[in-house]
N, C-alpha and C positions, 0 to 999 in steps of 0.2 A: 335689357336690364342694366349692362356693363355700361353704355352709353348713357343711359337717361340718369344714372349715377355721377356719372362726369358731370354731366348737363346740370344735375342739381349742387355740385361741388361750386363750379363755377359759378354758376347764382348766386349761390349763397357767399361767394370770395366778394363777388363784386359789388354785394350790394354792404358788403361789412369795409370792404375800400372805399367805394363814394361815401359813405358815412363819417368817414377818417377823414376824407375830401374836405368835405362841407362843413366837420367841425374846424377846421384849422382854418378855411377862409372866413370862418365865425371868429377869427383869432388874428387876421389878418393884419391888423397893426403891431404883430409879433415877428412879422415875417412868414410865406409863403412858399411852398415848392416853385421852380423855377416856370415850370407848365403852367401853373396856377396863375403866376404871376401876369401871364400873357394872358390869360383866360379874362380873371378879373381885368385888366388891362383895357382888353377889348371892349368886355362887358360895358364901362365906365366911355367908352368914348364912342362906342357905335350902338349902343343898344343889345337888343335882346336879353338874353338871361344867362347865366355864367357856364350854366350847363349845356347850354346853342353852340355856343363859344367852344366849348368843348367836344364837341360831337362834329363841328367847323372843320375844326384845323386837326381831330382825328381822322377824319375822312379826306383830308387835303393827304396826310402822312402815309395813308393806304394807296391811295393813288401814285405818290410818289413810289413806295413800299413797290408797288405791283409792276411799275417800272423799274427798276434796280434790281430787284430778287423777288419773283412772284412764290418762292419756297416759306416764304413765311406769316402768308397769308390764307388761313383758316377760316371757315365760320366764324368759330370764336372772335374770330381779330373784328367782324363786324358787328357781331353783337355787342361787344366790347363798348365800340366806338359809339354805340347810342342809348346802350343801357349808364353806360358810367356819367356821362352828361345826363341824362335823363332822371336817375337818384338823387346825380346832386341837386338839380333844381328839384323833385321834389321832398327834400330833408328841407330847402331853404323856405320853400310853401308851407310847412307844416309847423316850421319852427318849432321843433321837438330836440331840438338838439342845445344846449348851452348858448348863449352870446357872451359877447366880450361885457364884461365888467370894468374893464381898465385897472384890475386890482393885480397884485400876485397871482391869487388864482389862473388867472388868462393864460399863465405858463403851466401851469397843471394840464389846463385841458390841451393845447396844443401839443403837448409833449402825450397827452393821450391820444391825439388824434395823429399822430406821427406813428406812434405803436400800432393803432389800429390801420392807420394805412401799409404799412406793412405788411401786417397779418394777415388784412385783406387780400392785398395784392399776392403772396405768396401761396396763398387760400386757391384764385382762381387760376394763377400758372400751373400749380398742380395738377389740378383737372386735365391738362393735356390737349386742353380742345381748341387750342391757338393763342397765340403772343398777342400784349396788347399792340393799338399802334402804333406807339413810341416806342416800345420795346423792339418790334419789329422793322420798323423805319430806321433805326439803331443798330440792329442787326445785318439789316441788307447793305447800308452805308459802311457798315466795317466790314461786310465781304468785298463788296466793289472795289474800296480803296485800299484793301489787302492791309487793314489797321487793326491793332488793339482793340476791342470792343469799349474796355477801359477808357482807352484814349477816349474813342468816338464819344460815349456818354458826354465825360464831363466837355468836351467841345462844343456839343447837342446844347448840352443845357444849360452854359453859359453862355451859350449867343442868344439862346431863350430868353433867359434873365434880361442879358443887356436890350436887347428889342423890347421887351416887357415894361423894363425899369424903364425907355425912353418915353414910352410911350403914357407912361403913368402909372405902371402897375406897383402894389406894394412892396416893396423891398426890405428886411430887416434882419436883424442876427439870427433868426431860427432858419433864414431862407439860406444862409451858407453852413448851418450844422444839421439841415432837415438830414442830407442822405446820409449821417454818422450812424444817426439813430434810426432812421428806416431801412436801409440795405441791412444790417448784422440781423434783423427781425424778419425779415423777407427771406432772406437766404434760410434763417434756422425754418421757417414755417414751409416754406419753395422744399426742401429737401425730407421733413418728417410726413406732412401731407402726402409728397411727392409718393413717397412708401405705402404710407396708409391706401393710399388710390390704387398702387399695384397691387399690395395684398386684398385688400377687396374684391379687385377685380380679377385674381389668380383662385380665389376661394369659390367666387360665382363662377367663373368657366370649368371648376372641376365638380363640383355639384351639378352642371345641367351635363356633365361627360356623364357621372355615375349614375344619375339620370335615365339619360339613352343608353346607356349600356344594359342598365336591369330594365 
């Protein structure tokens, strides 16, 4: 019950993150997450769909991840890797989410889709049931190189960018203040969730104690 509670926490992160995904590259002329940016990038010059793309070069980062430090490679980290490419191509099939307008608006919704990626994203860290795989690839690269994790991040994801940006991906002013306003909503959601998951799951293991005891 304690597990399949996680497992639904996690779903339910992930699929409230790819939705946050998918609206902002619906905003894409606003500028992109730096990830993003490679994703669409690819999308636009080799084909496939933006979420292939995504599920691609997560599975390259596990690989590397499992060389460097196989400690923070979970289940989760694979589900991760093909459910979150996977929602986002289908929000972009369903076309249930906003498009760009080219208005004012366009910054309403990205700035909503920056909060919900967030929230999302903190949503399924919570659950405890593995790091995504950029978080993780992240992680292992700042244990090996005995670095800052801080550091490693924005190094991560400005060479991201620039590879991105070469290669055509879209580049704009939300793409260098995305993580101002995602990190402070990730961390507040990453640390309340994080609780809520422990108490739940402290409340279920003493209810099936008293349980077996009577």
């Amino acid at each position: 019950m304690v597990k399949s509670f996680r497992w639904l926490f996690f779903l339910l992160g992930i699929m409230i993150f790819s939705g946050g995904i998918s609206l902002t590259i619906n905003m894409q002329h606003l500028g992109i997450h730096p990830w993003d940016v490679l994703n669409v990038a690819m999308f636009e010059r080799a084909g496939f769909t933006i979420g292939t793309w995504n599920i691609i070069i997560s599975m390259i980062l596990i690989v590397v991840c499992f060389i460097l430090d196989r400690r923070y490679i979970k289940a989760g980290t694979f589900f991760n890797a093909v459910l979150v490419g996977s929602f986002v191509d289908f929000y972009h099939w369903t076309g249930i989410l906003p498009e760009a307008t080219n208005t004012w608006v366009d910054i309403l919704f990205i700035l909503a889709g920056i909060c919900i990626m967030g929230f999302g994203g903190g949503l399924y860290n919570a659950a405890g049931v593995g790091s995504g795989p950029r978080d993780g690839f992240m992680l292992s690269l700042a244990d090996k190189l005995k670095a800052p994790i801080g550091r490693v991040r924005i190094i991560t994801e400005c060479s991201v960018l620039v590879i991105g940006w070469i290669i055509g991906g879209p580049v704009f002013v939300f793409t260098f203040i995305f993580t101002f306003i995602q990190s402070p909503i990730f961390q507040a959601t990453y640390l309340k969730m994080g609780e809520f998951v422990l108490k739940v799951e402290y409340n279920q293991n003493k209810k099936r104690k008293e349980t077996h005891v009577s």
